[in-house]
C-alpha positions as CSV (number, residue, x, y, z in Angstrom):
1,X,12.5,-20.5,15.1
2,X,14.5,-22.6,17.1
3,X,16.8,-20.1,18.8
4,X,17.0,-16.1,19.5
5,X,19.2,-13.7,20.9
6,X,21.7,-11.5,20.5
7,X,24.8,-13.5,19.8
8,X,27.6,-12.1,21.5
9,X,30.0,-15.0,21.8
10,X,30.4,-15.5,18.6
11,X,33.6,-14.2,17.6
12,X,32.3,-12.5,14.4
13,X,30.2,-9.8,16.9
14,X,33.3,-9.6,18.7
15,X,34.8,-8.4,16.1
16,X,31.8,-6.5,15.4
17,X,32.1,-4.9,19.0
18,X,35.8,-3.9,18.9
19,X,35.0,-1.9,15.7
20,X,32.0,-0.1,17.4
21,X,34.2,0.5,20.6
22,X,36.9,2.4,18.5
23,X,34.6,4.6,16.5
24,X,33.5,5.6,20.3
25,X,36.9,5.9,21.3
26,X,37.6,7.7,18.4
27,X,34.6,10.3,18.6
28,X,35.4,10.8,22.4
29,X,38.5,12.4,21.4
30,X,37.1,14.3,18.2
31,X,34.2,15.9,20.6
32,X,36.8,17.2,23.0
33,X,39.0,18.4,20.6
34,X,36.1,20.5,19.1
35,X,35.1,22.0,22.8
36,X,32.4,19.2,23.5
37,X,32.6,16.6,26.5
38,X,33.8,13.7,25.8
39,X,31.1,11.6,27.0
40,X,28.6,12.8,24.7
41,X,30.1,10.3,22.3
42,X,29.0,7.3,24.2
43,X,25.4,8.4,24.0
44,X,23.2,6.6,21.6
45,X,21.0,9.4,19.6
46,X,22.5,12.4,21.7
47,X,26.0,12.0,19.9
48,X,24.9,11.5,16.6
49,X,23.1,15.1,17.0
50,X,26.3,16.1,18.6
51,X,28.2,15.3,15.4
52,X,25.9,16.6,12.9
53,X,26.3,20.1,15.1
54,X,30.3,19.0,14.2
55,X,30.2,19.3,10.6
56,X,27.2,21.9,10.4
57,X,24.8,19.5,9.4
58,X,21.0,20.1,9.7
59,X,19.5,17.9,13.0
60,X,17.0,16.8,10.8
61,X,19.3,14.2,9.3
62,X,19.0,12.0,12.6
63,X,15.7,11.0,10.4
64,X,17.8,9.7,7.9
65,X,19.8,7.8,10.3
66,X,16.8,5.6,11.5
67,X,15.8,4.4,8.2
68,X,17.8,1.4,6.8
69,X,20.4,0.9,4.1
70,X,19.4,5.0,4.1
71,X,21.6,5.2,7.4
72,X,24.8,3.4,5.9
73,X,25.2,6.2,3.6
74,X,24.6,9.3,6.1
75,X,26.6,7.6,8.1
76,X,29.7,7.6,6.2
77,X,29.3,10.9,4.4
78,X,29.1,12.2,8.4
79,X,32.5,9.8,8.8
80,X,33.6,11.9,5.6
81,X,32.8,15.7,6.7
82,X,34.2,15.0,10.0
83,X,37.7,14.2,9.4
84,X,37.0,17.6,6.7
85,X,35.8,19.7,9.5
86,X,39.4,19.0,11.4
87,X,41.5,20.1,8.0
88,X,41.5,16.3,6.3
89,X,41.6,16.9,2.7
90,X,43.6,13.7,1.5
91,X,40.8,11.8,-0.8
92,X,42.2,8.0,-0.4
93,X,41.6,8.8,3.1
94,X,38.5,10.2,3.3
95,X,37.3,7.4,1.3
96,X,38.8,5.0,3.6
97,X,37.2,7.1,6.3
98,X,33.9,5.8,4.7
99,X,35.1,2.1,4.0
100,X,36.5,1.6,7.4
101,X,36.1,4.4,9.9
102,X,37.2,1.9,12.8
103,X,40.3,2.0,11.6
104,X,40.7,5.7,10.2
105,X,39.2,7.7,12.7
106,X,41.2,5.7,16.0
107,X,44.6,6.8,13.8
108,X,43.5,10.3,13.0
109,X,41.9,11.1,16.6
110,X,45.0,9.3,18.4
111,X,48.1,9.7,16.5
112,X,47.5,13.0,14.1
113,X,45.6,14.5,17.2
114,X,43.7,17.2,14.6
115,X,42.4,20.7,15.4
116,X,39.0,21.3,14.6
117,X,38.7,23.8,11.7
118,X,34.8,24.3,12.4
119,X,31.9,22.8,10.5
120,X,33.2,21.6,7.0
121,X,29.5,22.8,6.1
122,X,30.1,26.6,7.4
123,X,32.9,26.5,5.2
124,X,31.0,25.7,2.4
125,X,28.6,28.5,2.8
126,X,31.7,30.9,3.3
127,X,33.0,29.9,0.3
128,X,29.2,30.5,-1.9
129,X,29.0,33.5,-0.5
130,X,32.8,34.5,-1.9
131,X,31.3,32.7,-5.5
132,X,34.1,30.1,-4.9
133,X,31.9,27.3,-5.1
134,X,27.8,26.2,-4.6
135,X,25.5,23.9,-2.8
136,X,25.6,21.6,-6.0
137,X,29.3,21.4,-5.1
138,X,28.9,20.6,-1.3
139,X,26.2,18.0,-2.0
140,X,28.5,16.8,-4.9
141,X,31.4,15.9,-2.6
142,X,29.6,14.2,-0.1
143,X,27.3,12.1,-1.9
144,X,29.8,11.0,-4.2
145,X,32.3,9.8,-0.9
146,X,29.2,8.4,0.2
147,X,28.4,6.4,-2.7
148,X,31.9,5.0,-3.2
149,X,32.0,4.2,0.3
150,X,28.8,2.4,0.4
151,X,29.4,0.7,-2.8
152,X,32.4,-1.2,-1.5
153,X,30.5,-1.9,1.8
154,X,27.6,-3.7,0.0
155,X,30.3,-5.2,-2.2
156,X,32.9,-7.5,0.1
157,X,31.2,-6.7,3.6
158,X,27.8,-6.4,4.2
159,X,24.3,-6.1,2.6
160,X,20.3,-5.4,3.4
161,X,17.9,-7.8,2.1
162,X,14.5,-8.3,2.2
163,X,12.8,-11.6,2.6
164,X,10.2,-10.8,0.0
165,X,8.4,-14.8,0.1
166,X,7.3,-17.6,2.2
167,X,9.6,-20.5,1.3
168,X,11.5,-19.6,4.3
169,X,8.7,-19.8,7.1
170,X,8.8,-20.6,9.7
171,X,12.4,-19.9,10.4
172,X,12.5,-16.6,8.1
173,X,9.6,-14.9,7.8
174,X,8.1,-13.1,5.0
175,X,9.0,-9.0,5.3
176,X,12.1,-9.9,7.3
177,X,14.5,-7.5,6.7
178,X,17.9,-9.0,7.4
179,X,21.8,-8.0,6.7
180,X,23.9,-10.9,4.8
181,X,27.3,-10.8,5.9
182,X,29.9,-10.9,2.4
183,X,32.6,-11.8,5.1
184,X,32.1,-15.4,6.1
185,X,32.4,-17.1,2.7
186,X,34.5,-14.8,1.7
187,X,33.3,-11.6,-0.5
188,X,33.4,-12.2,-4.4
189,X,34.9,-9.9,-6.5
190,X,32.0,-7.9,-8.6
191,X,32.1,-10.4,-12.2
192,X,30.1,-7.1,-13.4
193,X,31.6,-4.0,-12.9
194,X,29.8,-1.5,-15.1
195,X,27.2,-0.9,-12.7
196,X,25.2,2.1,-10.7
197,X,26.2,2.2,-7.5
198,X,23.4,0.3,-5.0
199,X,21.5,-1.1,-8.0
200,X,21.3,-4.7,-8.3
201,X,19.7,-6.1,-11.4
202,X,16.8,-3.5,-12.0
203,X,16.3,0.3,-11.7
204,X,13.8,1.8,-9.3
205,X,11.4,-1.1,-9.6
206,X,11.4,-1.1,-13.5
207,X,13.3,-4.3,-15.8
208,X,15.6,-1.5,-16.5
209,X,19.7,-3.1,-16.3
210,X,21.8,-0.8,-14.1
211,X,24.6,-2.0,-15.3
212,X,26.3,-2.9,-18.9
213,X,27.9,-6.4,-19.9
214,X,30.3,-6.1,-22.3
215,X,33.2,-6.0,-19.3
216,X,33.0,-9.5,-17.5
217,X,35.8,-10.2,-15.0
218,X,36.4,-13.6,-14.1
219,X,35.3,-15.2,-11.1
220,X,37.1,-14.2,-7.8
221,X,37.1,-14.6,-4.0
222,X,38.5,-12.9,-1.5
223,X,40.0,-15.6,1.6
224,X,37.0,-16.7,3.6
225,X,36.2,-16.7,7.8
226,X,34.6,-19.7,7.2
227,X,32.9,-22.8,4.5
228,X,29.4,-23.5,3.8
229,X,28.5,-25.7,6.4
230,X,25.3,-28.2,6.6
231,X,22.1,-26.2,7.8
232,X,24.1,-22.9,6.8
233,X,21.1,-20.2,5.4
234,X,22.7,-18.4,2.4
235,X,21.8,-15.9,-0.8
236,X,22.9,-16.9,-3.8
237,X,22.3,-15.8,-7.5
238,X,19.6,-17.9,-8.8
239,X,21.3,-20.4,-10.9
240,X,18.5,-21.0,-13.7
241,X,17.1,-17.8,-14.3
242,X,18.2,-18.3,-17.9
243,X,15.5,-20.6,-18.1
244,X,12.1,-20.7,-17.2
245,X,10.3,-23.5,-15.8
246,X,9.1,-25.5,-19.3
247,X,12.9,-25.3,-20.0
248,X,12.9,-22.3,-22.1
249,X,15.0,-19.2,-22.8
250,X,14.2,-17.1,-19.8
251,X,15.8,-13.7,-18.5
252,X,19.9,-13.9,-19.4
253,X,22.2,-12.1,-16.5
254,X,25.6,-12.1,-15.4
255,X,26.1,-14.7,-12.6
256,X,26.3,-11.6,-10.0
257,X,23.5,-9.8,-11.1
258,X,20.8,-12.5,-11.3
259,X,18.2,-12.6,-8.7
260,X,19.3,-13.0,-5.1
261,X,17.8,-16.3,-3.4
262,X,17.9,-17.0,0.3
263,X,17.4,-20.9,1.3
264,X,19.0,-22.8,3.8
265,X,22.0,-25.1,2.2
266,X,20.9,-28.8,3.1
267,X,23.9,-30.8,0.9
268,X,27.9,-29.6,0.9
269,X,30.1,-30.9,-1.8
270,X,30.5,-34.8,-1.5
271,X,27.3,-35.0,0.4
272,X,24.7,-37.5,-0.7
273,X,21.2,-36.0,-0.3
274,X,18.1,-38.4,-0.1
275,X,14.6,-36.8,1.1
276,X,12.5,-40.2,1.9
277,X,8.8,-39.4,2.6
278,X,9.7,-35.6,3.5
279,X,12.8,-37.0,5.9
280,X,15.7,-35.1,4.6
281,X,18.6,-37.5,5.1
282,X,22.5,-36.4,4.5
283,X,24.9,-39.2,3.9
284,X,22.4,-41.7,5.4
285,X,21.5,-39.5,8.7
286,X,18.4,-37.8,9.4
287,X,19.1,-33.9,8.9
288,X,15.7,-32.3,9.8
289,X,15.1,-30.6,13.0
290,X,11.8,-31.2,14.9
291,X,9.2,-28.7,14.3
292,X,11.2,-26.3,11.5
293,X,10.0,-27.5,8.1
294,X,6.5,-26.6,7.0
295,X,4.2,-28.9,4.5
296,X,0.9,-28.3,3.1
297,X,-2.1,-29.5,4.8
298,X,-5.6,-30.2,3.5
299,X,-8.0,-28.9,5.6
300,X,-11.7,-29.4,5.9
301,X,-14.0,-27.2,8.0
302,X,-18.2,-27.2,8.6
303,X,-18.0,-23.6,7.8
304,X,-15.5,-20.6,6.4
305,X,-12.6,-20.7,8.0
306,X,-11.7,-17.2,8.6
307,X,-8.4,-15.6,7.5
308,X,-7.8,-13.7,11.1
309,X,-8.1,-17.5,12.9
310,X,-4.9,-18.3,10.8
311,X,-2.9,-15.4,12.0
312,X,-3.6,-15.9,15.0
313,X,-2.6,-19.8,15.0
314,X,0.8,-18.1,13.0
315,X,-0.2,-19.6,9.6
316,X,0.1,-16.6,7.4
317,X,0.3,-18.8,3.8
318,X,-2.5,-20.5,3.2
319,X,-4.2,-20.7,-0.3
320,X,-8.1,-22.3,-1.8
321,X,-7.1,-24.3,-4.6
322,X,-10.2,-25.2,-6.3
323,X,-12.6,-27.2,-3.7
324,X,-9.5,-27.7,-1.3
325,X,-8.3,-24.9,1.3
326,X,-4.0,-25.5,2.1
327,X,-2.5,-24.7,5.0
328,X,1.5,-24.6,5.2
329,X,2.4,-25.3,8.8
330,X,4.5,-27.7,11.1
331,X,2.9,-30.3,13.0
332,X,2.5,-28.1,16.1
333,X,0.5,-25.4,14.2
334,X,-1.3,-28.2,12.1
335,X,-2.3,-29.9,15.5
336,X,-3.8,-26.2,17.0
337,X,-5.5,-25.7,13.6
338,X,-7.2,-29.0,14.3
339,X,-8.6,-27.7,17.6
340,X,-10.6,-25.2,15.8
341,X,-14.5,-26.1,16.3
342,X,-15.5,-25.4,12.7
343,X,-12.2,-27.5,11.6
344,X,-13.1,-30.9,11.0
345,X,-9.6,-32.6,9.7
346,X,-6.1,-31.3,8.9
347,X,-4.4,-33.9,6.6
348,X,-0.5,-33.6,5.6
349,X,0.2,-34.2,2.2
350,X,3.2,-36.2,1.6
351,X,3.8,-36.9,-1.8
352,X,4.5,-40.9,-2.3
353,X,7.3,-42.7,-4.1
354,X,6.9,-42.3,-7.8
355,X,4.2,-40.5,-7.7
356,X,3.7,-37.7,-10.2
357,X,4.1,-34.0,-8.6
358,X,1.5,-31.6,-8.8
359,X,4.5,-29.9,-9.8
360,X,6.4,-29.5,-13.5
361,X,10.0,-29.3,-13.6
362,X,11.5,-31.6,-10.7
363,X,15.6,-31.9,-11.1
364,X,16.6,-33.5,-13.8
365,X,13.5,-34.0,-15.4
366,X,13.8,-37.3,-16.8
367,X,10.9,-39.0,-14.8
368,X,11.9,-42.3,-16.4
369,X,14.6,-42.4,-15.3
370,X,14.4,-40.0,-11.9
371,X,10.6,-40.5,-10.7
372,X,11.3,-37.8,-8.4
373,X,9.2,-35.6,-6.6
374,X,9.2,-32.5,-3.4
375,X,8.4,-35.3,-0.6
376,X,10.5,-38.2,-2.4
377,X,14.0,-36.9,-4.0
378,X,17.4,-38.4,-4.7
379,X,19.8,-40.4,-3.5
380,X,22.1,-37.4,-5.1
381,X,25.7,-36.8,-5.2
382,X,26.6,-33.4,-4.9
383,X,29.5,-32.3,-6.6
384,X,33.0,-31.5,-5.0
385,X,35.7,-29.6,-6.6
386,X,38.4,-31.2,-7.8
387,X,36.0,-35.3,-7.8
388,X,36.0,-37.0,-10.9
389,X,32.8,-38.8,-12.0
390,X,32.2,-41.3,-14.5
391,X,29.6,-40.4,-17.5
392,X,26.8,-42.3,-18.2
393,X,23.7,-42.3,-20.6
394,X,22.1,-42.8,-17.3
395,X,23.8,-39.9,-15.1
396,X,24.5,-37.1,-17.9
397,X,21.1,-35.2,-17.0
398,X,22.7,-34.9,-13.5
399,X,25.6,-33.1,-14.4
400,X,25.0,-31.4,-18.1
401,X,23.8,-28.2,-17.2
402,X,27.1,-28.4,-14.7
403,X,29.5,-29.0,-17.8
404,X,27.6,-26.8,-20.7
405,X,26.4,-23.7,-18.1
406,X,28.5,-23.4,-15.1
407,X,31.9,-24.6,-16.3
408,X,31.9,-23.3,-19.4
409,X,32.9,-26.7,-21.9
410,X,30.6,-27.8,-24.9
411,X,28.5,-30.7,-24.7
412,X,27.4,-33.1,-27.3
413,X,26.5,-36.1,-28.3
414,X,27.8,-38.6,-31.1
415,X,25.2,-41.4,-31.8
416,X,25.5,-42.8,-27.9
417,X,29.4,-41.2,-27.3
418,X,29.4,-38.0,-25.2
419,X,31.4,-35.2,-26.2
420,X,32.9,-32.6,-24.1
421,X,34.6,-29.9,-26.5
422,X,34.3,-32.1,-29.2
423,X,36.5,-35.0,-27.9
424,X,34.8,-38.1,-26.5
425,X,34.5,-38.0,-22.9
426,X,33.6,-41.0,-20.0
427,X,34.7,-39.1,-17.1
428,X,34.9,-35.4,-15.9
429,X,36.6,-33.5,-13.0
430,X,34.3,-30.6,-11.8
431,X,36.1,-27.4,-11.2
432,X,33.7,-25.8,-9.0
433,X,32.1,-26.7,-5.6
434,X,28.2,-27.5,-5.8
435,X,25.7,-27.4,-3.1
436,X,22.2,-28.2,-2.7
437,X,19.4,-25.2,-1.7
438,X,15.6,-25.9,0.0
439,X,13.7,-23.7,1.5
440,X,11.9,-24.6,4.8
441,X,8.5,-24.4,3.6
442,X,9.2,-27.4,1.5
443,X,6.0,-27.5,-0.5
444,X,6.0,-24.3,-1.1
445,X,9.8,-22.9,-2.3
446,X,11.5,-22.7,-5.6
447,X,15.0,-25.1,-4.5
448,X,17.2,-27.2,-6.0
449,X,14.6,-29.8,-6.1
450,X,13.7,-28.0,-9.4
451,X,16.5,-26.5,-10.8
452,X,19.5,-28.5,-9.4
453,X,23.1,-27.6,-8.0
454,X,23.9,-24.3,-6.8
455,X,27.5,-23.5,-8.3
456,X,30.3,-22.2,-5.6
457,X,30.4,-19.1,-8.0
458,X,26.6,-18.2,-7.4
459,X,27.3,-17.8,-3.9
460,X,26.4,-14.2,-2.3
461,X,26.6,-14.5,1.6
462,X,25.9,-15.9,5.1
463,X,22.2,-15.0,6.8
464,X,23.8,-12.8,9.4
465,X,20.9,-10.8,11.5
466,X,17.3,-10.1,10.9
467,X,17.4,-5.7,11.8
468,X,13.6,-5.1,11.0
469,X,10.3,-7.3,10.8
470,X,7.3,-6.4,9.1
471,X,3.4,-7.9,9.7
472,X,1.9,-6.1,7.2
473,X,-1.8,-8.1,8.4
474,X,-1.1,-6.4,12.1
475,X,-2.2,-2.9,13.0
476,X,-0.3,-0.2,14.0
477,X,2.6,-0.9,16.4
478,X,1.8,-4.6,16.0
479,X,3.3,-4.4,12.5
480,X,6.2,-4.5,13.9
481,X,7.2,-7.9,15.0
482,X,9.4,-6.7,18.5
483,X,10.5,-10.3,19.0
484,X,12.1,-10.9,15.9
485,X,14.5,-7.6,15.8
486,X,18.2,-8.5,16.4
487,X,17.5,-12.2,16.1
488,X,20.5,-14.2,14.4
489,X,19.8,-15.8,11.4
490,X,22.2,-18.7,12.1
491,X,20.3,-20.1,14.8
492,X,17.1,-20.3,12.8
């Protein structure tokens, strides 16, 4: 990790920080109205058991507000039953209320200036007791505001992810927990809107679809805060999960509900990528910073090299591959793991200039004509929206899948004439922007050094902040990693 903090001066926390301020503000007001002081609203913990005592809620739901993605939807049912316990029955708004209580509870506390009715839950159990209504009811209503709510959240704002691998390390960890802002690239319009709510691709763990095809919307998004910029770390949809890795039919998805992949974007649109002998180079200028990437080393020892001794040099992915033992690490950790007594030589491999990769499958694969491999790769022009290119027999690997896949045309072939749609074609104009994915661990992650271009459309968000970070070798309170909590992912 190259830099950690809290990152305050940015103006997206900023923005952040004024919403949090209002809801506050706005909870100030609703406490007083309801015969509470004021300043229990300004009290982490003490004013969320505060509220729940509002709406007639059971204390024991402050559990609920510690665990993640969990605590979004208490949350905004509590936003929800609020605004009901002080006589708010209009649904748009209490779905707003969910969607953006920074903006709907300020107006109501400020400018309605709302008498508290008592616990919207009370008058639930009033209402059983006259047979006017049940539990089933109460929990109804407010999971089904919640869900709505939340829906749209994880939709065009923000969402939890988990890093679940280790082509990230040793900027992103593996059993980071992290929340990827929609926001900065601009949200994208759900393609698949037949979907359970909160579901992504499968349900409860099982290759069960959430969600049914047959209604596909076309590609949309909202205006952005910002582009993909050089270095940026983003989820996207993995792009060839149609095929697998000897080129065949795979898993077919809708574009937004294919797997989510978080890499760090190393090539914009009209970049030209090169990596020469694991130096990633962008338009001719050296990209990579000191001491982030991670390669695998060989390492030999006079005895067994215990897993624990890695740990604790922070080498957590390691592997024994036949007679060899790998290491991934930068050169810092690689020069403590020599220092080990038993350790008798660390050696970087670095794959060399034409030389075959351990590894099927590199992008385009057509080693005749592209010998190349994870250490040696390109010189590649990355697409731009809007750029024509001119078709060769030569460069038609690079871009096919773009043509026939991504944008949607028909490509074939008459004796050495291409054909897009069925008309001879020598040039094409590309409709979408392209950029170029590897992971930091760059002998160990799935990038577009296998599979190619990541499409503009495939994009899901910015790596915003890591909220949670698991050791799961640790013990006890030492499975928590303290030092990573609150970290932004941008600086990584």
């Amino acid at each position: 990790m190259l830099n950690s903090g809290f990152f305050i001066s940015t103006p997206f926390i900023i923005v952040f920080l004024i919403m949090a301020v209002l809801v506050h503000a706005a909870l100030y007001k609703f406490f007083e109205a309801a015969g509470e002081k004021g300043w229990k609203a300004l009290v982490p913990f003490y004013s969320w058991w505060v509220w729940l005592g509002l709406i007639g809620r059971s204390k024991w739901w402050i559990l609920f507000l510690i665990l993640p993605q969990v605590n979004i939807v208490v949350i905004i049912a509590m936003s929800v039953e609020l605004l009901r316990s002080f006589g708010k029955k209009n649904i748009p708004m209490l779905i707003l209320s969910g969607i953006a209580p920074f903006l709907v509870l300020p107006y109501v506390a400020f400018v309605e200036k709302p008498t508290y009715n008592g616990p919207i839950h009370d008058e639930y159990k009033r209402l059983k007791k006259e047979k006017k209504t049940s539990s089933g009811v109460e929990w109804m209503e407010a999971i089904l505001f919640a869900l709505i709510a939340a829906s749209i959240i994880r939709a065009f704002i923000f969402e939890a992810f988990t890093i679940p691998t280790q082509s990230m390390e040793n900027s992103l960890l593996r059993n980071d927990y992290l929340f990827v802002s929609k926001l900065h690239y601009g949200s994208r319009v759900p393609m698949t809107p037949l979907a359970l709510p909160l579901f992504h691709n499968r349900m409860l763990g099982q290759d069960v679809k959430p969600y049914r095809e047959f209604v596909q919307l076309p590609y949309l998004r909202l205006p952005k805060f910002q582009k993909i910029k050089n270095n940026d770390i983003v989820v996207f949809n993995f792009p060839a999960q149609d095929i697998d890795m000897n080129g065949q039919i795979g898993m077919v998805r809708p574009v937004d509900k294919r797997d989510n992949y978080i890499k760090r974007c190393v090539g914009i649109p009209g970049d030209t990528l090169e990596i020469d002998d694991q130096i990633l180079k962008i338009n001719g200028k050296v990209m990579d910073v000191p001491g982030r990437n991670q390669f695998a080393h060989e390492v030999t020892t006079k005895g067994v090299l215990k897993e624990d001794k890695l740990y604790e040099l922070d080498i957590p992915d390691f592997r024994k591959e036949g007679d060899r033992f790998l290491a991934f690490a930068n050169d810092e950790r690689a020069d403590k793991l020599k220092a080990v007594p038993i350790v008798t030589a660390v050696d970087k491999m670095v794959l060399r200039k034409g030389s075959n990769n351990p590894n099927s499958g590199i992008f385009p694969q057509l080693p005749e004509l592209y010998p190349w491999n994870l250490d040696n790769f390109g010189k590649l022009w990355v697409p731009k929206k809007g750029s024509t290119v001119q078709l060769t027999a030569q460069n038609i690997a690079l871009y096919k899948r773009i043509i026939d896949v991504y944008e949607g045309h028909e490509l074939g072939y008459k004796g050495s004439q291409i054909l897009i749609d069925g008309q001879p074609a020598t040039e094409y104009t590309f409709k979408f922007d392209y950029y170029m994915m590897i992971g930091d661990n760059r002998h160990n992650s799935l990038d577009s050094r296998y599979w190619g271009f990541v499409p503009e459309d495939h994009i899901v968000g910015k790596g915003w902040l890591i909220f949670m970070s698991v050791d799961r070798n640790a013990k006890g309170l030492k499975k928590i990693r303290w030092n990573r909590i609150f970290n932004r992912v941008a600086k990584m």
